[in-house]
KOLLO-704129 format. One record per residue (C-alpha): x, y, z; chain; residue in one letter. Coordinates in Angstrom, 3 decimals, always signed. Example, Ala and Ser with C-alpha at 12.3 -4.5 7.8 and 13.67 -1.06 7.14 Angstrom:
<gubas>
         X         Y         Z  cadena  residuo
   +12.300    -4.500    +7.800       A        A
   +13.670    -1.060    +7.140       A        S
</gubas>
This chain:
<gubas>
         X         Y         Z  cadena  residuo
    +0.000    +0.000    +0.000       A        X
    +1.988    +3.327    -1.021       A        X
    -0.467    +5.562    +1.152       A        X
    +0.915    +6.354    +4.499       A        X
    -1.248    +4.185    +7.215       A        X
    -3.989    +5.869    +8.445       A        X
    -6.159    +3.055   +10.035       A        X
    -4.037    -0.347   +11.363       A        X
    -6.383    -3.172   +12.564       A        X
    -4.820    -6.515   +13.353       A        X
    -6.376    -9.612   +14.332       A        X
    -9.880    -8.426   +15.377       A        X
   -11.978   -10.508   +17.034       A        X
   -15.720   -10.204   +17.489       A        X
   -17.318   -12.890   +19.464       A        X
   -21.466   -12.459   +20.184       A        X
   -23.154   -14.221   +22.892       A        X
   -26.745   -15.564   +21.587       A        X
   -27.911   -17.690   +24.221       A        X
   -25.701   -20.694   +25.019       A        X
   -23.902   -20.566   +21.744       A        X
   -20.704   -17.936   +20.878       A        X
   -21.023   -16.823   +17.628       A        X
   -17.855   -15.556   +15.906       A        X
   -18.749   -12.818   +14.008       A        X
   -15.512   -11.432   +12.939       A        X
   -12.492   -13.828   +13.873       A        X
    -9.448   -12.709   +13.465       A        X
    -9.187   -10.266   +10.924       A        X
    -6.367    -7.999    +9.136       A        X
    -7.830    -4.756    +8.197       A        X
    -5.682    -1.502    +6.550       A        X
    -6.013    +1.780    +4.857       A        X
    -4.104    +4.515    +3.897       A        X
    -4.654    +8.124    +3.693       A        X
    -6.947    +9.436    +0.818       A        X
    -7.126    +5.846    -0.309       A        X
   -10.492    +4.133    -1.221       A        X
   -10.625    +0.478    +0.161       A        X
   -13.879    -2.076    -1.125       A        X
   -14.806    -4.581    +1.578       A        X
   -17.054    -7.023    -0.205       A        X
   -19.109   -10.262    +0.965       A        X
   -22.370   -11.881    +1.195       A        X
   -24.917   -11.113    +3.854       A        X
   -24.070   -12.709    +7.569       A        X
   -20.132   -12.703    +6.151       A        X
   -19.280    -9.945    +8.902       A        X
   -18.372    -6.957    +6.955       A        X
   -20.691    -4.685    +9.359       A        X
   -19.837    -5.664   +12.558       A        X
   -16.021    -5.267   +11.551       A        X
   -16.595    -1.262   +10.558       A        X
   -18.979    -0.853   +13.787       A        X
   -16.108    -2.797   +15.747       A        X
   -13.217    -0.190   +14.131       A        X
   -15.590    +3.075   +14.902       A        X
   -16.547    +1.519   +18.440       A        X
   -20.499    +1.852   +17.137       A        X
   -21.356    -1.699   +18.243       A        X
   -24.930    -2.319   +18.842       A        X
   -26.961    -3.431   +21.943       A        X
   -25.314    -7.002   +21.854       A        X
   -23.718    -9.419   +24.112       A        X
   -20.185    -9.350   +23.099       A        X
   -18.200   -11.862   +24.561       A        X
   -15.241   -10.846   +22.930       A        X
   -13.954    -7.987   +21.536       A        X
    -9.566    -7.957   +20.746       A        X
    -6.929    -7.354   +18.347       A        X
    -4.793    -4.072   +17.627       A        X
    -6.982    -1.220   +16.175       A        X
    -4.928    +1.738   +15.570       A        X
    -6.307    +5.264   +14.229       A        X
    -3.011    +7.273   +13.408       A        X
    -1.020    +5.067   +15.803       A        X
    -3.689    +5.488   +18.877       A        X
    -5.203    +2.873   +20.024       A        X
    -8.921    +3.105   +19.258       A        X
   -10.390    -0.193   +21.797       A        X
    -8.373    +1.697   +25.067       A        X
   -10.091    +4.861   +24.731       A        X
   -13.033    +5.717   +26.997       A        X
   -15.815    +7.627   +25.331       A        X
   -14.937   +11.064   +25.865       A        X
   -11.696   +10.160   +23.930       A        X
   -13.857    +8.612   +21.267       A        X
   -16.245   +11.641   +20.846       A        X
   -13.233   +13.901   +20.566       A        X
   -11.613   +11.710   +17.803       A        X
   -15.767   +11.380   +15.930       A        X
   -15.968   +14.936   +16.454       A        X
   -12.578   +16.371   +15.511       A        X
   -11.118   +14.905   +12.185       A        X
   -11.199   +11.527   +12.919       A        X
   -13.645    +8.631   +11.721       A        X
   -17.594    +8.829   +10.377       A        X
   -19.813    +6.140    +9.137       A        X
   -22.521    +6.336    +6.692       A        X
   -25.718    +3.780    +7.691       A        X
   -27.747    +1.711    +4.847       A        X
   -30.902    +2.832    +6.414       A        X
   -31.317    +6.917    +6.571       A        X
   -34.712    +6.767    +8.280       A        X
   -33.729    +4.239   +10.739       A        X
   -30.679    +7.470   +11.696       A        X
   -32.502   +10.490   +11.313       A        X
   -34.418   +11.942   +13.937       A        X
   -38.001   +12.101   +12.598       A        X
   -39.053   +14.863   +14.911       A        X
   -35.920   +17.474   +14.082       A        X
   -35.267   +19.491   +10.840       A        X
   -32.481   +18.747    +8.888       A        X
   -30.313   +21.610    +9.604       A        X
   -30.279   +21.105   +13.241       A        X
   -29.163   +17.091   +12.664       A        X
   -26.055   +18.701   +10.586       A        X
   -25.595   +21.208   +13.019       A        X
   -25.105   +18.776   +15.734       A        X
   -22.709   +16.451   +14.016       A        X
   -20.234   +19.454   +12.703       A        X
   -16.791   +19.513   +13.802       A        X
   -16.096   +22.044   +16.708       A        X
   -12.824   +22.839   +15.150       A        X
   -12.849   +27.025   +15.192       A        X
   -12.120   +29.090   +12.268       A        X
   -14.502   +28.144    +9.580       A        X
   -17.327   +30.143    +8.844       A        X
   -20.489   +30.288   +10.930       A        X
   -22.657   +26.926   +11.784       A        X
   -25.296   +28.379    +9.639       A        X
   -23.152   +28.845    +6.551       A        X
   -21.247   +25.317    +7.085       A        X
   -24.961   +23.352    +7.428       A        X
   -25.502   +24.835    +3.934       A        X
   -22.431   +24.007    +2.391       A        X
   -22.371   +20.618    +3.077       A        X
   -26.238   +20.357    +1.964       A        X
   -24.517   +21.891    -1.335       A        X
   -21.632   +19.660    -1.331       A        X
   -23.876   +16.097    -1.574       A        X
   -25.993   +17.686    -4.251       A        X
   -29.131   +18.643    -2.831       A        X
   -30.714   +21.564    -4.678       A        X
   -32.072   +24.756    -2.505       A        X
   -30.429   +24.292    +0.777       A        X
   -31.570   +27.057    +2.541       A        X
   -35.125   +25.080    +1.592       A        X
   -33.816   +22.367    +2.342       A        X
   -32.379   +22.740    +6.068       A        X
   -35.456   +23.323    +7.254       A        X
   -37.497   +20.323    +6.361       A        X
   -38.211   +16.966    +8.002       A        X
   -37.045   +13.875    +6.914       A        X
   -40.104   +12.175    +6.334       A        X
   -40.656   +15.493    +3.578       A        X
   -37.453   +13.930    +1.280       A        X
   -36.965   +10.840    -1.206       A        X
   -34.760    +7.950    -0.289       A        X
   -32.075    +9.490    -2.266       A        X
   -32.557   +12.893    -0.485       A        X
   -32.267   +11.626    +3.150       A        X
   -29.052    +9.614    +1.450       A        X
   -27.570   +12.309    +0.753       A        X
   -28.473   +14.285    +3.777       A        X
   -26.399   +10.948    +6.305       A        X
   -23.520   +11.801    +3.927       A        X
   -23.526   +15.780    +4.681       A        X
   -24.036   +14.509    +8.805       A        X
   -20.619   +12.160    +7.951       A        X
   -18.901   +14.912    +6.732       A        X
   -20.069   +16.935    +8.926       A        X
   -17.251   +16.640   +11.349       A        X
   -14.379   +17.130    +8.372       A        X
   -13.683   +13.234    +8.856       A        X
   -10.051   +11.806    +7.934       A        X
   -11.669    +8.256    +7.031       A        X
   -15.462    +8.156    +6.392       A        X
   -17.093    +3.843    +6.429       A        X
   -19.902    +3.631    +3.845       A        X
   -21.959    +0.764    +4.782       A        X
   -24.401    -0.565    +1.617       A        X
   -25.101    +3.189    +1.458       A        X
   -27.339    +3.042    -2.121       A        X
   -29.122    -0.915    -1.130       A        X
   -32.583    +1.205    -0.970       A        X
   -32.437    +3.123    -3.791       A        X
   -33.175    +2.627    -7.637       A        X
   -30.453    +2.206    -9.605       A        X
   -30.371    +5.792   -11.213       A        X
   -30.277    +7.265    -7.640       A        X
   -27.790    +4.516    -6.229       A        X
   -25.138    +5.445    -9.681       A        X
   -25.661    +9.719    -8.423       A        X
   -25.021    +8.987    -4.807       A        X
   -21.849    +6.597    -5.526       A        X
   -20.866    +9.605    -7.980       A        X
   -21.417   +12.231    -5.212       A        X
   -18.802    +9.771    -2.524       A        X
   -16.381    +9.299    -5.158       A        X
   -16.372   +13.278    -6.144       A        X
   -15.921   +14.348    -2.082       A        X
   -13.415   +11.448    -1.747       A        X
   -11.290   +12.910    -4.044       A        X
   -11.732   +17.044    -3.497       A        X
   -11.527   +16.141    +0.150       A        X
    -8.535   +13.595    -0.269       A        X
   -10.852   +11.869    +2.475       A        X
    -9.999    +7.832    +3.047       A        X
   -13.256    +5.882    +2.431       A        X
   -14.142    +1.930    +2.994       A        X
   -17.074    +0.994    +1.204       A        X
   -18.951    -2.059    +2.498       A        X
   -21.123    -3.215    -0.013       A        X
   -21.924    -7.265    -1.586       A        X
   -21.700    -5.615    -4.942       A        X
   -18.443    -6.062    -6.538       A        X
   -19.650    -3.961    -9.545       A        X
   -19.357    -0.808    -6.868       A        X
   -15.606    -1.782    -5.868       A        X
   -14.362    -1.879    -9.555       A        X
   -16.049    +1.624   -10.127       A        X
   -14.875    +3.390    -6.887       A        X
   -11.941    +1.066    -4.757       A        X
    -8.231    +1.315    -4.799       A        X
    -8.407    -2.167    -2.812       A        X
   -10.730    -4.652    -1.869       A        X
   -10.907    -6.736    +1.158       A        X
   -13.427   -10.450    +0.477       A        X
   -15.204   -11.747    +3.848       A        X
   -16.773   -14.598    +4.658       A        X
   -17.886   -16.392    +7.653       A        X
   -16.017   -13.635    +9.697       A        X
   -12.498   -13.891    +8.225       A        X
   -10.863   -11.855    +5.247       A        X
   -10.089   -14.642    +2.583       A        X
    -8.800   -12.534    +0.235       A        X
    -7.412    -9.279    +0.209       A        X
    -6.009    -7.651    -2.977       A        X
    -5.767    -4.506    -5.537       A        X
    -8.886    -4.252    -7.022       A        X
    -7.529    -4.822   -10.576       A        X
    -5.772    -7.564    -9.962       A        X
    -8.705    -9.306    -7.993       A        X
   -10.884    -8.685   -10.934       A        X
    -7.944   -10.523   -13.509       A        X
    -7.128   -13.359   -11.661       A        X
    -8.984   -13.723    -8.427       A        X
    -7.376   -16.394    -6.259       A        X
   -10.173   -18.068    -3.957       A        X
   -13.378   -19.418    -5.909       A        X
   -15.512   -17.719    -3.080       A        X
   -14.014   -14.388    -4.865       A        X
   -15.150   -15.559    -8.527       A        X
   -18.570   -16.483    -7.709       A        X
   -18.665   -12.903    -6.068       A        X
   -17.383   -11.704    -9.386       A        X
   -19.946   -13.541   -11.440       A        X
   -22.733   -12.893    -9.091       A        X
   -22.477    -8.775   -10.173       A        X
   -21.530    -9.607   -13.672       A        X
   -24.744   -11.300   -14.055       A        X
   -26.950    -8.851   -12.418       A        X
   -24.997    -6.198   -14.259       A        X
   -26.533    -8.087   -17.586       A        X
   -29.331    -7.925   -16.398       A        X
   -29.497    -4.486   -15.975       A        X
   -28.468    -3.748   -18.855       A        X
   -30.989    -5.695   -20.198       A        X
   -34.009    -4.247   -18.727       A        X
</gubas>
């Protein structure tokens, strides 16, 4: 990897308690990327892609965790030993953001939009009033009249709208690395292509690091430097994401590969 290191994660280990049985969600797992790099991590549902970018940002949900190890370094500090205040400093102050599959699962239904951005922006001093930041992020994802916009309620958006609005709350805080998890699986597939477009274009003005967890290999080859493959809680194959796409080396990786050629046909198709 010729970026410097910006995230280091060595053998993480997730183990869930459901009942009387441990479940080993992620199990052992290798996990880099650099700065202003974009890094695919690819799988099948269940294959633990999810819990291993909740486990990195410390956004675990209300689960049993039996287990929870391994080495996860953001710019050489160690991200499991810090207590929350530590954690809110790092979320709030150039550090790490994640972007949910399910907007209206995130967003406050009760609050406008303006005030949700407000509240995630970075308390870093020196750039422009609240009011004027809120409205340059809404014009930074692409969202038309945001002065409009700012003060509406989620439930008054499209899909792709309130999308786009959990991106402008991510970048809210002027993250280093921002986690994408399946951030277009609602939308049609004109909206999903805009709001992939829109990541890719503030990747690269921002020189922002970005891991996209998606099942659709057809999104790594448009957007990833690299691409990590999961399954069953373990990275089977890690590699750059031309090469993976030549000459993949486990079968689970082809099958991935012809799973989103086919539905790509199919697209096409329709």
């Amino acid at each position: 990897m010729s970026a410097s290191l910006l995230l280091d994660v060595r053998d993480l280990k997730v183990h869930l308690r459901l009942g009387h049985k441990v479940v080993k969600a992620i199990d052992g797992v290798d996990f880099q990327v650099g700065r202003g790099e974009c890094v695919g991590i690819v799988g099948e549902s269940g294959s633990g892609k999810s819990t291993m970018a909740r486990a990195v940002t410390r956004l675990m949900p209300n689960v049993n965790i039996e287990e929870l190890s391994g080495r996860l370094a953001f710019e050489g500090r160690d991200i499991l030993a810090m207590d929350d205040g530590d954690l809110r400093a790092l979320r709030r102050g150039r550090g790490f953001s994640m972007i949910f599959q399910d907007p209206l699962g995130y967003l406050n239904p009760t609050q406008r939009i303006g005030r949700q951005i407000h509240e995630a922006l970075s308390r870093d001093a020196g750039r422009g009033s609240d009011k004027t930041r809120v409205l340059t992020l809404l014009d930074e994802v692409g969202l038309p009249d945001p002065a409009n916009l700012a003060r509406r309620y989620p439930h008054e958006l499209s899909g792709g709208m309130r999308q786009r609005v959990m991106i402008a709350i991510a970048l809210a805080s002027d993250p280093q690395l921002l986690f994408a998890d399946e951030p277009t699986t609602a939308l049609d597939a004109t909206v999903q292509l805009q709001v992939l477009q829109t990541l890719y274009r503030l990747h690269k003005e921002r020189n922002m690091a970005m891991a996209i967890i998606t099942h659709d290999l057809g999104v790594v080859a448009e957007l990833c430097d690299r691409v990590y493959v999961m399954r069953a809680g373990k990275v089977i194959e890690s590699a750059e994401t031309i090469a993976l796409f030549e000459q993949p080396q486990h079968d689970y990786s082809r099958r991935l590969i012809d799973l989103s050629t086919r539905r790509l046909t199919r697209e096409l198709q329709s």
